[in-house]
KOLNUNU-741445 format. One record per residue (C-alpha): z, y, x; residue in three letters. Coordinates in steps of 0.25 Angstrom, whole numbers, plus 5000, padded with zeros to 4 digits. Layout:
% residues N
+------+------+------+-----+
|    z |    y |    x |   r |
+------+------+------+-----+
|    Z |    Y |    X | Ala |
...
+------+------+------+-----+
***
This chain:
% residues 165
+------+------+------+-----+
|    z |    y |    x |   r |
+------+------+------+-----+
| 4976 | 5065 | 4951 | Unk |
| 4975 | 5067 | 4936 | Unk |
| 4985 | 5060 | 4930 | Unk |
| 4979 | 5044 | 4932 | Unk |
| 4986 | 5032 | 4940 | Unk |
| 4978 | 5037 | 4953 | Unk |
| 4992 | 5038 | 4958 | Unk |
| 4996 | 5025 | 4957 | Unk |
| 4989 | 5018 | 4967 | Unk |
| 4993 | 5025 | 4979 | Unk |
| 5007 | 5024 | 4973 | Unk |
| 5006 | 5011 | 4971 | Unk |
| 5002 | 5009 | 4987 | Unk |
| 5014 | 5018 | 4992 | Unk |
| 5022 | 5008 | 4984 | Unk |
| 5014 | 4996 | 4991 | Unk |
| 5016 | 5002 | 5005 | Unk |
| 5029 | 5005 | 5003 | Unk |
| 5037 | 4995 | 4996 | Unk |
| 5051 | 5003 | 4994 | Unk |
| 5044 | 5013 | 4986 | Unk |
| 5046 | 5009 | 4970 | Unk |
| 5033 | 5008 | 4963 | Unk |
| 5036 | 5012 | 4951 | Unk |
| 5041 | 5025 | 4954 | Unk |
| 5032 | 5030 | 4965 | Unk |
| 5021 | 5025 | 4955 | Unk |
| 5027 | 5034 | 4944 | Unk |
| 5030 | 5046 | 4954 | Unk |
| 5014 | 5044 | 4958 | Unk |
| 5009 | 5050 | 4946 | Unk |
| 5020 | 5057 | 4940 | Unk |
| 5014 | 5070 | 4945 | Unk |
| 5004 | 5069 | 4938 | Unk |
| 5011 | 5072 | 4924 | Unk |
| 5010 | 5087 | 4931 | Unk |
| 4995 | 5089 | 4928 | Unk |
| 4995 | 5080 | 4917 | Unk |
| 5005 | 5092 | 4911 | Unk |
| 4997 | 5104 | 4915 | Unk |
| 4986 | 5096 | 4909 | Unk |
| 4993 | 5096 | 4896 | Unk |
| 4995 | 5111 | 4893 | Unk |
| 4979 | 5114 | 4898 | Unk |
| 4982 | 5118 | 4912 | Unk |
| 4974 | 5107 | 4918 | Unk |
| 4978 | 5097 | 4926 | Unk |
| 4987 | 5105 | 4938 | Unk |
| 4993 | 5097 | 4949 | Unk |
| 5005 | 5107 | 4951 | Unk |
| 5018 | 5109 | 4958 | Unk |
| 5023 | 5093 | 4955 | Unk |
| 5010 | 5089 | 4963 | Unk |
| 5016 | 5096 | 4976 | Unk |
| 5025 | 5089 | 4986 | Unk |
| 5035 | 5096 | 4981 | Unk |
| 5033 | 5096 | 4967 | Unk |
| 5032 | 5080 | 4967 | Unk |
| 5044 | 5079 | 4976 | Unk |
| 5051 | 5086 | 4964 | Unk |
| 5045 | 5075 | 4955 | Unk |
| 5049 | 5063 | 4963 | Unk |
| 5064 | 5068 | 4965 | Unk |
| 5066 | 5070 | 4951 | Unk |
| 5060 | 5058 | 4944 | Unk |
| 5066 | 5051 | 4953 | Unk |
| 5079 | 5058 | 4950 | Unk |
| 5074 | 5056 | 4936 | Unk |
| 5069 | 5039 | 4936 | Unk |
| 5085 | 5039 | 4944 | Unk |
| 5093 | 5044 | 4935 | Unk |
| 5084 | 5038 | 4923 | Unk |
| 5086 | 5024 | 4929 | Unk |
| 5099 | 5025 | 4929 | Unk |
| 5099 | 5023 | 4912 | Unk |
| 5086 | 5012 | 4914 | Unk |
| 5089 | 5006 | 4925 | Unk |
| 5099 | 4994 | 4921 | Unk |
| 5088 | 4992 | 4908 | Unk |
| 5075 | 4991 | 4919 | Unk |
| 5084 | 4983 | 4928 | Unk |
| 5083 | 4972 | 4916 | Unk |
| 5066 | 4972 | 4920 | Unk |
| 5070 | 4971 | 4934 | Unk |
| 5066 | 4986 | 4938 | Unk |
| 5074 | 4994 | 4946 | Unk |
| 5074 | 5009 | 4954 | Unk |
| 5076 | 5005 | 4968 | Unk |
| 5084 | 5018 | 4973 | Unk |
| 5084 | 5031 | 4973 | Unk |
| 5076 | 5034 | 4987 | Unk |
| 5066 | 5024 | 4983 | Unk |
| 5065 | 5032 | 4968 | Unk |
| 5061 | 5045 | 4976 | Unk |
| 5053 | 5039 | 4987 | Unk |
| 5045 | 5032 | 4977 | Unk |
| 5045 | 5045 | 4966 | Unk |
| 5043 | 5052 | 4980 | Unk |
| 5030 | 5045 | 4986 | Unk |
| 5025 | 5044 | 4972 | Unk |
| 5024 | 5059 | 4970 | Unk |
| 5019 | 5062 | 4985 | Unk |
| 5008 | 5050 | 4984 | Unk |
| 5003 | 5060 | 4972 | Unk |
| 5002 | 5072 | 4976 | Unk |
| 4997 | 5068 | 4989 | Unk |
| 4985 | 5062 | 4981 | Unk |
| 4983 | 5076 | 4973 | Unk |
| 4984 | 5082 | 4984 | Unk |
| 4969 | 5077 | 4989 | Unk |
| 4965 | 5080 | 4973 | Unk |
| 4971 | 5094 | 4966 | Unk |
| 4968 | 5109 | 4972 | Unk |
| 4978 | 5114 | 4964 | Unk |
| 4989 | 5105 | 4971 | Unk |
| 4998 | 5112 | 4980 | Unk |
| 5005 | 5099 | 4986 | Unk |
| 5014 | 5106 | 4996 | Unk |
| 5019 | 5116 | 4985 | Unk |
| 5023 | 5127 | 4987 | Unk |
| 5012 | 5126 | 4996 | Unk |
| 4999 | 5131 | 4988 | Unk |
| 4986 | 5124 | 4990 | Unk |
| 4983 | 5109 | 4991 | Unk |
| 4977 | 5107 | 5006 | Unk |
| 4974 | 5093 | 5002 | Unk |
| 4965 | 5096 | 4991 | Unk |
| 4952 | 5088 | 4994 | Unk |
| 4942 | 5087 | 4982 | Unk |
| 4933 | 5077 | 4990 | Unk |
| 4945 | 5066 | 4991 | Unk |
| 4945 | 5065 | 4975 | Unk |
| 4939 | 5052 | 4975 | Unk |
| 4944 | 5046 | 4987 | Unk |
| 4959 | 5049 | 4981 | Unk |
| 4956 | 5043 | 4968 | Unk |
| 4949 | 5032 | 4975 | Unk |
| 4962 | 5030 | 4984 | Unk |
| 4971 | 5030 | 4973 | Unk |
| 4963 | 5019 | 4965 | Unk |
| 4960 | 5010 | 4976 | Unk |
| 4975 | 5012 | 4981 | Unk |
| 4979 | 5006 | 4968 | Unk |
| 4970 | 4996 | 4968 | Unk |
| 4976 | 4991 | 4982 | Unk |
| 4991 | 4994 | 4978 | Unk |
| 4991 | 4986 | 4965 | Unk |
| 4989 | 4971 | 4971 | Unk |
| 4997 | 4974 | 4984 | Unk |
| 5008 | 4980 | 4977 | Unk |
| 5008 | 4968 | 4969 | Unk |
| 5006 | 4958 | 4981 | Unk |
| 5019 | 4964 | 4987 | Unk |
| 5027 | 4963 | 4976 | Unk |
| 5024 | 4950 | 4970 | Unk |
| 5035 | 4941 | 4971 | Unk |
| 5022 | 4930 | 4980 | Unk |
| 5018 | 4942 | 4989 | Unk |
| 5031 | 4948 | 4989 | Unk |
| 5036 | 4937 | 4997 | Unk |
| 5024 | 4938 | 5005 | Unk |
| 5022 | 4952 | 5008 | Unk |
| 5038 | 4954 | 5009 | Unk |
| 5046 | 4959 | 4996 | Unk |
| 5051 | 4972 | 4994 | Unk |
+------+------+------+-----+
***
């Protein structure tokens, strides 16, 4: 997907299914990749969904930005602890930066010929034109769904209810 928040709402779902995962990052990790085509977008080479849209190439992504947000947090941490934010653990990082990566490039996939998601595999098997819409149209209605059950299950009211983290 061009670079839009299409991402978002399935990320935002992942994090509503599964509660462990931290929403911020997996949310950030969900379009990160797109900073790729944006680039080659840049310097006139259209807009290429390379090797950082593989399996491989995001797996890349997700362990060094999470290496990356790890070792930042360190220095901001005690400062963001102040607005009650915290990095919940290193396994929930990855998994989050991890799922984040693997929700986008599973949703390209169904999008870009150029793709080659199982790198160094060439080709892109998942590649359906026809599902254009229906992608774009899960990943708007997805956030529309997310956004007031994510809310629900995290007020402090339907926390109770619905069980808190």
């Amino acid at each position: 997907m061009p670079f839009t928040p299409y991402h978002l709402g399935p990320a935002l779902m992942i994090t509503a299914a599964i509660r462990r995962l931290d929403m911020a990052i997996l949310l950030l990790f969900s379009i990160i990749l797109d900073i790729e085509p944006l680039l080659f977008g840049l310097f006139d080479r259209g807009f290429v969904h390379g090797f950082f849209h593989s399996y491989l190439g995001s797996s890349l992504v997700a362990v060094l930005g999470s290496v990356w947000i790890w070792l930042l947090w360190r220095r901001v941490g005690p400062f963001l602890s102040f607005f009650k934010v915290q990095l919940k653990s290193n396994r929930v990082l990855l998994a989050s930066a991890i799922a984040g990566v693997y929700s986008h490039v599973f949703l390209d996939s169904f999008l870009y010929p150029e793709m080659s998601p199982l790198f160094p595999f060439q080709g892109n098997l998942m590649y359906r034109p026809e599902l254009n819409l229906t992608i774009y149209s899960l990943c708007l209605c997805s956030l529309v769904v997310a956004i007031p059950i994510f809310f629900l299950t995290r007020s402090r009211f339907w926390g109770k209810i619905w069980g808190k983290r």
